[in-house]
N, C-alpha and C positions, 0 to 999 in steps of 0.2 A: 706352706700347705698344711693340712692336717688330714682327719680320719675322714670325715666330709668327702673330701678332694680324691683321697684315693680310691674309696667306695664310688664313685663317681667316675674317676677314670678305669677303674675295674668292672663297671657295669657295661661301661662303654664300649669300650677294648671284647667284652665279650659277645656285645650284642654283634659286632664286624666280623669278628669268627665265624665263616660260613662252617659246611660237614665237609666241606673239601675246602682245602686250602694248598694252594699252588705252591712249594717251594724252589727255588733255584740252586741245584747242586754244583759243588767242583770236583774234582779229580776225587782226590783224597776223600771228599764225605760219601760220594758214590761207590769207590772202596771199601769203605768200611762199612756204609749200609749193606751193601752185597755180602759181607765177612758174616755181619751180624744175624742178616736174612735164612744164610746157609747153615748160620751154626743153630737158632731157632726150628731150622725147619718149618720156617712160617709161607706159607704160598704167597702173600704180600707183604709190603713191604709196610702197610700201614700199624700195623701192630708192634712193631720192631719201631717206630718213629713214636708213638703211643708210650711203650715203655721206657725210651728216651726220654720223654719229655719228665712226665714222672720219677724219673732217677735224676735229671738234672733239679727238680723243683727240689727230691726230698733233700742230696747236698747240699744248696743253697740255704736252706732252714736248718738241715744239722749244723753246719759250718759257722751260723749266722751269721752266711752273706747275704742274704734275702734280709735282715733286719737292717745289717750297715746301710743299703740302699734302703730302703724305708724308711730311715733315721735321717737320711742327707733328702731325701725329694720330700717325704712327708709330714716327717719328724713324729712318726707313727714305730711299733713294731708291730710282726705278725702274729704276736700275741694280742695285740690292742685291737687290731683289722679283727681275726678271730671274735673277739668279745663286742664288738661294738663301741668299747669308752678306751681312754686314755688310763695312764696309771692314776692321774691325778684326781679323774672322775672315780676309780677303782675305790680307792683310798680315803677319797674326799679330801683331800690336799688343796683342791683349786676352789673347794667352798668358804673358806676363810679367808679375810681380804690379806695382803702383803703387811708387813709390818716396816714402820717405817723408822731405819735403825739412826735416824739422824736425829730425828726428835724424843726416841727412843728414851734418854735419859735427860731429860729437860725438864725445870723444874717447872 
């Protein structure tokens, strides 16, 4: 896959995002939204799942889990998604053809 592919399934994935979006809770996550709800002082519960979301996203890119997987599905990172091009397009690494080390010293 590459940067193409994820901009694509990222477009995608966003355009299915309605403004509401139905989740299914268990025990323990309805616990602790109620914890989080109350310690906010927020009258819903959508703003407390909003700042969730956003603190799961920025660990994931501090941590660079968010790149590992980008690495294995797209062989992209979120520095490259960010800019548009690859390191090697960055660079210009991938404008020169391969060398070819077998005939490399051939007379």
């Amino acid at each position: 896959m590459s940067l193409d592919d994820l901009n694509d399934d990222v477009t995608a994935a966003y355009s299915e995002l309605d403004d509401e979006l139905p989740v299914a809770l268990d025990r323990e996550t309805k616990n602790e939204l109620a914890m989080l709800t109350a310690a906010f002082d927020t009258a819903e519960t959508d703003e407390v799942v909003r700042r969730a979301i956003h603190q799961l996203f920025q660990t994931t890119v501090d941590r660079g889990t968010l790149d590992f997987h980008l690495r294995q599905g797209y062989d992209v990172t979120y520095d490259e998604y960010l800019s548009g091009m690859t390191y090697e397009e960055m660079t210009g690494a991938d404008q020169y053809p391969q060398r070819d080390d077998e005939r490399r010293y051939q007379l």
